[in-house]
C-alpha positions as CSV (number, residue, x, y, z in Angstrom):
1,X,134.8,95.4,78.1
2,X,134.6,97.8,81.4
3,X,134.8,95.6,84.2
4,X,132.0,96.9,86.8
5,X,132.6,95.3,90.7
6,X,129.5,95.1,92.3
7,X,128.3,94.9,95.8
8,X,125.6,93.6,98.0
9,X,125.6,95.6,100.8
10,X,124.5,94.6,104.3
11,X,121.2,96.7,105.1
12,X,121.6,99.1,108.1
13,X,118.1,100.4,108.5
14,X,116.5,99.4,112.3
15,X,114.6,97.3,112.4
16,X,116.4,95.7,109.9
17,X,115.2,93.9,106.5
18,X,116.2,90.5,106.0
19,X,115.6,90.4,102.0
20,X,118.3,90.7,99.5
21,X,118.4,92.2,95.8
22,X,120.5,89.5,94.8
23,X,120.5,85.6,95.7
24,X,123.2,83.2,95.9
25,X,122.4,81.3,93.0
26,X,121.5,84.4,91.1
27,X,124.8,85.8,92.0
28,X,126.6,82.7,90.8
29,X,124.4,83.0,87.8
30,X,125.5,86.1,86.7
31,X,129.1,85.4,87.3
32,X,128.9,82.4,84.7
33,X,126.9,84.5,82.3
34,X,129.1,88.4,82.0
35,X,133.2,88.0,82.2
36,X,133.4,91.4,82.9
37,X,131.1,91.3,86.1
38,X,132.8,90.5,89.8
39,X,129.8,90.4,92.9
40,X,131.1,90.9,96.3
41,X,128.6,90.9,98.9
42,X,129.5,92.3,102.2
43,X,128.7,89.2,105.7
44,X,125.5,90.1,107.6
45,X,124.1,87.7,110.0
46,X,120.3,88.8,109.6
47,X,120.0,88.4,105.8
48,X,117.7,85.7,104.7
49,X,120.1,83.8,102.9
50,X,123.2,83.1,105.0
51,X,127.1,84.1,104.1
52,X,127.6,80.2,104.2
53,X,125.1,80.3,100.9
54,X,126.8,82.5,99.4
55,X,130.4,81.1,99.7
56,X,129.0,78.3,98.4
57,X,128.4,79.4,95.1
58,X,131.9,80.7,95.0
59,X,130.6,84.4,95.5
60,X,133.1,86.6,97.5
61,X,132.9,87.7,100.8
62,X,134.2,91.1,102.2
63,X,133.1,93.5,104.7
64,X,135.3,96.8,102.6
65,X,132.7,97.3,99.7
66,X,135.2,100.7,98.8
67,X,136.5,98.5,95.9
68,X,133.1,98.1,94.4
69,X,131.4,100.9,91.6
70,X,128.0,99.4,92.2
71,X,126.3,99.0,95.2
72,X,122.8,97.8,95.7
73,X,120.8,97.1,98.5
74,X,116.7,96.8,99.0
75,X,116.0,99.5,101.8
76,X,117.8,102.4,102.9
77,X,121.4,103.0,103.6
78,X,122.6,104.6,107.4
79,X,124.1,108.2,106.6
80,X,127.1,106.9,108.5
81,X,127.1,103.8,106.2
82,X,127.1,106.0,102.6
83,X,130.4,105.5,100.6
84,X,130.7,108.6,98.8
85,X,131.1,109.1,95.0
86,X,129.8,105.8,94.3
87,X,126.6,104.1,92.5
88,X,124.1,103.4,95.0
89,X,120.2,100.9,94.3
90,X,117.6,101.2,96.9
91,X,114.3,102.0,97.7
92,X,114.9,105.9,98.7
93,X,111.5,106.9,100.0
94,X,112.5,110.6,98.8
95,X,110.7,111.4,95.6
96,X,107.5,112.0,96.9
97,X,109.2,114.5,99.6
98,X,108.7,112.3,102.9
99,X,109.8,114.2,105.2
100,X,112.1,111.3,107.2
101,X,114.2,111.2,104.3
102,X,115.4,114.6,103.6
103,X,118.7,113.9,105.5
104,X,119.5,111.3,103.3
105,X,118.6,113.3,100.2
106,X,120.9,115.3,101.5
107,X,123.6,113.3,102.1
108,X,123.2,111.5,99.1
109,X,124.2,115.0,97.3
110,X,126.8,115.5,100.0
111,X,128.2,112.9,98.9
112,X,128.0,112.7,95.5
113,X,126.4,109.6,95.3
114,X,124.4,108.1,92.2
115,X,121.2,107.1,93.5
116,X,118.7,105.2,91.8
117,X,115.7,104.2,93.4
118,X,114.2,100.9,92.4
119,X,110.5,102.4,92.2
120,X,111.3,104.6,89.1
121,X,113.1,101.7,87.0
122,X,110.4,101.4,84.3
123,X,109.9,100.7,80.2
124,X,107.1,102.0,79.2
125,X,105.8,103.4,82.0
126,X,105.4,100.4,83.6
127,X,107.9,98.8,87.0
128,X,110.8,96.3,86.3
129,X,111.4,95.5,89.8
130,X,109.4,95.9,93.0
131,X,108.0,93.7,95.9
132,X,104.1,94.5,95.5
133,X,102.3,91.2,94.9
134,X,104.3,90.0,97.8
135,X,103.1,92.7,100.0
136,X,99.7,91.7,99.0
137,X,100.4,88.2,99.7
138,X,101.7,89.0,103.4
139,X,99.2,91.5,103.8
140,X,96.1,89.5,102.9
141,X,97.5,86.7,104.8
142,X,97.6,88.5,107.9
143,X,94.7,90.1,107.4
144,X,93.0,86.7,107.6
145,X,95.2,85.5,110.7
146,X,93.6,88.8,112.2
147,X,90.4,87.9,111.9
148,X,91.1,84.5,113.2
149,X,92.4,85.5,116.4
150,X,89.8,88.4,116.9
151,X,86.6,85.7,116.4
152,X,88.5,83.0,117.9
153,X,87.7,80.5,114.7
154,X,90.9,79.4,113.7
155,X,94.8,80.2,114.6
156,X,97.2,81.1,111.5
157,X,101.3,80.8,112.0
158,X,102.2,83.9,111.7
159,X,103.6,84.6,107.6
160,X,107.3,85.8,109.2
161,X,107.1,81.7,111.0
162,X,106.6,80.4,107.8
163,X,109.8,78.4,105.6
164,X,108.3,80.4,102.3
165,X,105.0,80.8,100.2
166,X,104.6,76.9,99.8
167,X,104.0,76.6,103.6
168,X,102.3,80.0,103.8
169,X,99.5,78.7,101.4
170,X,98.8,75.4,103.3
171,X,98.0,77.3,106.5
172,X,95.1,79.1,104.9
173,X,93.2,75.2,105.0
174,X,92.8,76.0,108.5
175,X,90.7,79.2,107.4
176,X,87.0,79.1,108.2
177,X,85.3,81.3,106.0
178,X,81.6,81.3,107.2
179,X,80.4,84.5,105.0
180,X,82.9,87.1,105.7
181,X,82.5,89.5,103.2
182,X,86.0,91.3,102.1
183,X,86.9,94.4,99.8
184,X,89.7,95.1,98.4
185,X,91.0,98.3,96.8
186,X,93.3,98.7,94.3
187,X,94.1,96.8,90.6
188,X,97.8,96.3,90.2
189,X,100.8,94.4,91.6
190,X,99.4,94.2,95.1
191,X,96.2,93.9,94.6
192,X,97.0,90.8,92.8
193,X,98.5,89.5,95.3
194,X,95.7,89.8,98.2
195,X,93.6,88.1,95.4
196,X,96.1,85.1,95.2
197,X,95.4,84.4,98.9
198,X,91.6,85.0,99.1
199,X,91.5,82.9,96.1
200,X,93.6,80.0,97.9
201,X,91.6,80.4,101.4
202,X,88.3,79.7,99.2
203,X,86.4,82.9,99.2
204,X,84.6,83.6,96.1
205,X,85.3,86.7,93.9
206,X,82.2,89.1,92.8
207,X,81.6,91.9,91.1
208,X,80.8,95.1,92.6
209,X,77.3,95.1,91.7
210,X,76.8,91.6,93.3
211,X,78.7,92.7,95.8
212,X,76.1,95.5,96.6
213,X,72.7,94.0,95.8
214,X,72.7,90.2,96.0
215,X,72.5,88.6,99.7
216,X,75.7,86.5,99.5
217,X,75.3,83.3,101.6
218,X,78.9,82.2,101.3
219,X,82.4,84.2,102.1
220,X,83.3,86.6,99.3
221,X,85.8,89.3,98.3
222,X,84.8,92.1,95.5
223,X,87.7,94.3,93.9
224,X,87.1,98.1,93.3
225,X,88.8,100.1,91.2
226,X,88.9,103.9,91.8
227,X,85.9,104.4,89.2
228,X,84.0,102.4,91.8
229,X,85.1,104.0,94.8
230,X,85.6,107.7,93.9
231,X,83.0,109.8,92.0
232,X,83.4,113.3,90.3
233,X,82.0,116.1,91.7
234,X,80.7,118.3,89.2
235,X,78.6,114.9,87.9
236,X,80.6,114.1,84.8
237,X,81.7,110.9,83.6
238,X,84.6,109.2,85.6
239,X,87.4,109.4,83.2
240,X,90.8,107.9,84.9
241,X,94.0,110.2,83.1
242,X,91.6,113.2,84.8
243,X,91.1,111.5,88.0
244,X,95.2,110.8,88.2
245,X,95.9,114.6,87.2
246,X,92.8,116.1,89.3
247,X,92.1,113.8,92.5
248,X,91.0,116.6,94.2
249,X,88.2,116.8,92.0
250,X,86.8,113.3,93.1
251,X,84.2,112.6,96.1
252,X,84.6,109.4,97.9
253,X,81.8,106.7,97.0
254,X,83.1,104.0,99.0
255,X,80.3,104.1,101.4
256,X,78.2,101.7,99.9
257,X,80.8,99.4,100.1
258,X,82.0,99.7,103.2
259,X,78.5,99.9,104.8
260,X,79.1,96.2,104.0
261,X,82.5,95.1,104.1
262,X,83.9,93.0,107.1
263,X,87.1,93.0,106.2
264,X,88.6,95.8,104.7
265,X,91.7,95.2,102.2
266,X,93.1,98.6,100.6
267,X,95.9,97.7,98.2
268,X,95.8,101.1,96.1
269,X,98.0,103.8,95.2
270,X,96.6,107.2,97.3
271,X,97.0,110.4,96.4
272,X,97.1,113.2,99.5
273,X,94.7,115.0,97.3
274,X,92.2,112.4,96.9
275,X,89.1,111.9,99.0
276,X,88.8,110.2,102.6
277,X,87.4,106.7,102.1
278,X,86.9,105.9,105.8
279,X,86.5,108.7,108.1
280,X,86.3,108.4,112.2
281,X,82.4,109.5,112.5
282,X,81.3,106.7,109.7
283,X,83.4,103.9,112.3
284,X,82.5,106.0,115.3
285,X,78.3,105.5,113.9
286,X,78.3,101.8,113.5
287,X,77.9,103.0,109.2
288,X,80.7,100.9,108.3
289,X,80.7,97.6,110.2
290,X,84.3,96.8,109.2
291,X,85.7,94.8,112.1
292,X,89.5,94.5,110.9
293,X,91.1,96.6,108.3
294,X,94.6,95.1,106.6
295,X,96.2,98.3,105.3
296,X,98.6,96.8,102.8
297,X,98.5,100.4,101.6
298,X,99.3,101.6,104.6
299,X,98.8,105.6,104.1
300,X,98.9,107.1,107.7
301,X,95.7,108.9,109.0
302,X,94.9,110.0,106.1
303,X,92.1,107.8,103.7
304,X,91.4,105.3,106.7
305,X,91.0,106.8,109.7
306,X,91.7,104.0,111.6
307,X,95.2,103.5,110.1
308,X,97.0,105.7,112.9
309,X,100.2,104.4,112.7
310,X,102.8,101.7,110.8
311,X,102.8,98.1,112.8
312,X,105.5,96.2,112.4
313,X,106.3,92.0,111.7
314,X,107.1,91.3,115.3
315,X,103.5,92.6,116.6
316,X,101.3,93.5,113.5
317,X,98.3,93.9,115.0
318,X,96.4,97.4,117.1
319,X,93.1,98.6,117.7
320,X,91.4,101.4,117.3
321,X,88.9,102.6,119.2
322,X,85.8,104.2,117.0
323,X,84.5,106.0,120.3
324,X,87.9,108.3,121.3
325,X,90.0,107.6,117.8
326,X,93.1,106.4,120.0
327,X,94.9,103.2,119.9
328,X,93.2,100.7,122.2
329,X,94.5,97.0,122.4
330,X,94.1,95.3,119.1
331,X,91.4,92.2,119.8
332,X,89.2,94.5,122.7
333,X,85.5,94.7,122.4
334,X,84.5,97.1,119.7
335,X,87.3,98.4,118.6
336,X,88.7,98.2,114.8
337,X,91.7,95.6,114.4
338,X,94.4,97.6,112.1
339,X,97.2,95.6,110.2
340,X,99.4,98.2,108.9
341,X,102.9,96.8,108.6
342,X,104.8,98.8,106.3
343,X,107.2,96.1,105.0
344,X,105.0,93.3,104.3
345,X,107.5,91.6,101.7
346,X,110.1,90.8,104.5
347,X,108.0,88.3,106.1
348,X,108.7,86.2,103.6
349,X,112.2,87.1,102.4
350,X,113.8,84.1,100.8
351,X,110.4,84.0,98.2
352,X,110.1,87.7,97.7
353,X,113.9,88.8,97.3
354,X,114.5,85.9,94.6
355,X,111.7,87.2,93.0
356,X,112.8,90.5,92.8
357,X,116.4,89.2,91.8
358,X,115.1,87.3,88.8
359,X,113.6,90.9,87.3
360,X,117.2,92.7,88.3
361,X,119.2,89.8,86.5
362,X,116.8,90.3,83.2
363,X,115.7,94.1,82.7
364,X,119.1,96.1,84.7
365,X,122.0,93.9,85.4
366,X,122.4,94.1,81.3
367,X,121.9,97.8,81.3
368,X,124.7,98.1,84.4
369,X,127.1,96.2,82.3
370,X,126.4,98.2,79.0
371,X,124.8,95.3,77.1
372,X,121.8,97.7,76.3
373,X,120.3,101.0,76.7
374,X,117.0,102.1,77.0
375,X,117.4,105.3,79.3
376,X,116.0,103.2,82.2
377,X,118.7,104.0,84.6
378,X,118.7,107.5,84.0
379,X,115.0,107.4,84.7
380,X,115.4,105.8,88.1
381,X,118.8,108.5,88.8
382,X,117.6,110.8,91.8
383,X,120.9,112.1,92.8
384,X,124.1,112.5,90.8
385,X,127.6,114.5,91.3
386,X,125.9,116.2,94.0
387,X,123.1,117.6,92.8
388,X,119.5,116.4,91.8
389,X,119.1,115.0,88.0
390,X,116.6,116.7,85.6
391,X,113.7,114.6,85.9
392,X,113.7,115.1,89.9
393,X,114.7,119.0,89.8
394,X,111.0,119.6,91.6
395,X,112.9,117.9,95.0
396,X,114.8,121.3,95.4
397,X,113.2,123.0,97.9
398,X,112.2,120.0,100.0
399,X,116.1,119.4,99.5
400,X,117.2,122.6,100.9
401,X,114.5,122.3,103.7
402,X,112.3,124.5,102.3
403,X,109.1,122.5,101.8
């Protein structure tokens, strides 16, 4: 068998990301269970696991990763960091065009890299790998020690202070729910997540419609899916594979929702064509009394208008102020409290990158090392001798700087 040398890189992006693709033990793992398999993982002093950990599994150490085939890493590589001709795993943040990321599209081509992006390694349709219930976790975790600190009932650690999810879920007994009434948007991964927590702090689910028409006298979180918070405008049925192909056809119907939400939770997928959920005038009026909104979603100015900007771990709280729509401090008097940090997951790295190792061991590890084939990898390959593959040929112009 083809012996493939794979490496752990050291992540490069500022502010950097302590999580790993790979653990020590997994890594050791892996080395007991393929012959034809060598893991060299390249020293960083922020990673959540340490170098020492490493070692101690007998896992090689090396800052020159030019020896390895494979390289994988969980966010994205520096331009200056980019070895080229080689195999590269990351989270790219390219196939939906964001505009931050065409010089590294373009590099990546420069370069002739292979580039897969962890977001598009499916079977069947669905994700093998990705950090989503622990952004929910975070995110609803923080959306709670918000709201603590902006009534002044009870003081959370914040998640980033916390050992790992263990410790995290026995600071939620200090959580006093009175009858806070939360939504939360979305249905997969993350949403699951968010749920985990409310579930664990004591706040009773509901459905929708109890949500909307029973007075609740105890705290209580409702889930909506977009068939409850979108509505089509010629009058028609909801039907969900024409809602994902036409969201432009859709109308928002949040507002009954939001007209009695507290604490705001949006944990789904948005399209740029879909409809506003929360616009500036409905905050500005008093409509929608939402006093803290934890944007695990975190879509900028765009459905919630009070989501102006990414926050990050080190200070993950702003306000917004309803009045002028600026940024205001985040606990003043009226304003909206807006958690938006953009990389949730890494505020509990140890539990969320072993996580996330455990799925690369079992569905792509074996499809790296030729044990099986199911097309995944092509499927997740952006980039490859220096040009875009098939599947992402519609990246062109926003390649070439034309879009």
């Amino acid at each position: 068998m083809e012996k493939v040398r794979l490496g752990v890189i050291r992540e490069t992006k500022n502010p950097p990301d302590r999580r790993v693709p790979l653990n020590p033990e997994q890594c050791r793992r892996l080395l007991d269970r393929y012959t034809n398999l060598e893991i060299t993982v390249q020293p960083s002093p922020l990673r959540c696991f340490t170098d020492e950990e490493y070692a101690a599994q007998g896992v090689t150490l090396d800052e020159d990763m030019s020896t390895c085939d494979v390289l994988m890493g969980v966010k994205e590589v520096r331009l200056d960091a980019l070895l080229p001709d080689k195999t590269y795993f990351f989270f790219s943040h390219t196939a939906k065009e964001q505009p931050y990321n065409r010089g590294l599209l373009q590099e990546l081509t420069r370069k002739k890299i292979r580039m897969l992006d962890y977001e598009y390694l499916t079977l069947d349709g669905v994700r093998v790998v990705a950090f989503g219930r622990w952004a929910g976790l975070v995110g609803a975790y923080n959306g709670l020690r918000g709201y603590g600190l902006k009534s002044g009932k009870y003081d959370l650690k914040p998640a980033h202070d916390c050992f790992d999810l263990e410790e995290l879920m026995k600071e939620l007994n200090k959580v006093e729910t009175g009858r806070l009434r939360i939504t939360v948007t979305g249905g997969g991964r993350v949403a699951g997540g968010a749920m985990e927590i409310l579930d664990a702090a004591d706040f009773q689910q509901v459905s929708p419609k109890e949500f909307l028409e029973n007075t609740l006298e105890h705290a209580s979180y409702t889930r909506l899916d977009p068939w409850h918070y979108t509505r089509r405008k010629d009058g028609l049925e909801f039907d969900f594979s024409h809602f994902v192909k036409n969201p432009g056809s859709y109308e928002s119907n949040f507002d009954p929702y939001g007209e009695r939400t507290d604490l705001f939770i949006p944990c789904h997928f948005w399209d740029p064509n879909s409809p506003q959920m929360v616009s500036r005038e409905q905050l500005r009026s008093g409509q929608f009394p939402i006093a803290l909104v934890a944007d695990i979603s975190c879509d900028i100015g765009e459905p919630i208008a009070s989501t102006i900007r990414a926050s990050t771990i080190a200070e993950p709280f702003y306000g917004y102020d309803p009045v002028s729509g600026s940024e205001a401090g985040p606990f003043e008097p009226g304003v909206v409290t807006v958690m938006a940090v953009d990389n949730l997951p890494g505020e509990l790295p140890r539990d969320a990158a072993s996580d996330f190792g455990e799925a690369l061991v079992a569905q792509v590890i074996p499809e790296i090392l030729g044990q099986r084939e199911t097309g995944m990898l092509a499927g997740a390959s952006i980039t490859e001798g220096g040009q875009l593959t098939q599947p992402y040929s519609y990246l062109e112009g926003y390649l070439l700087g034309r879009t």
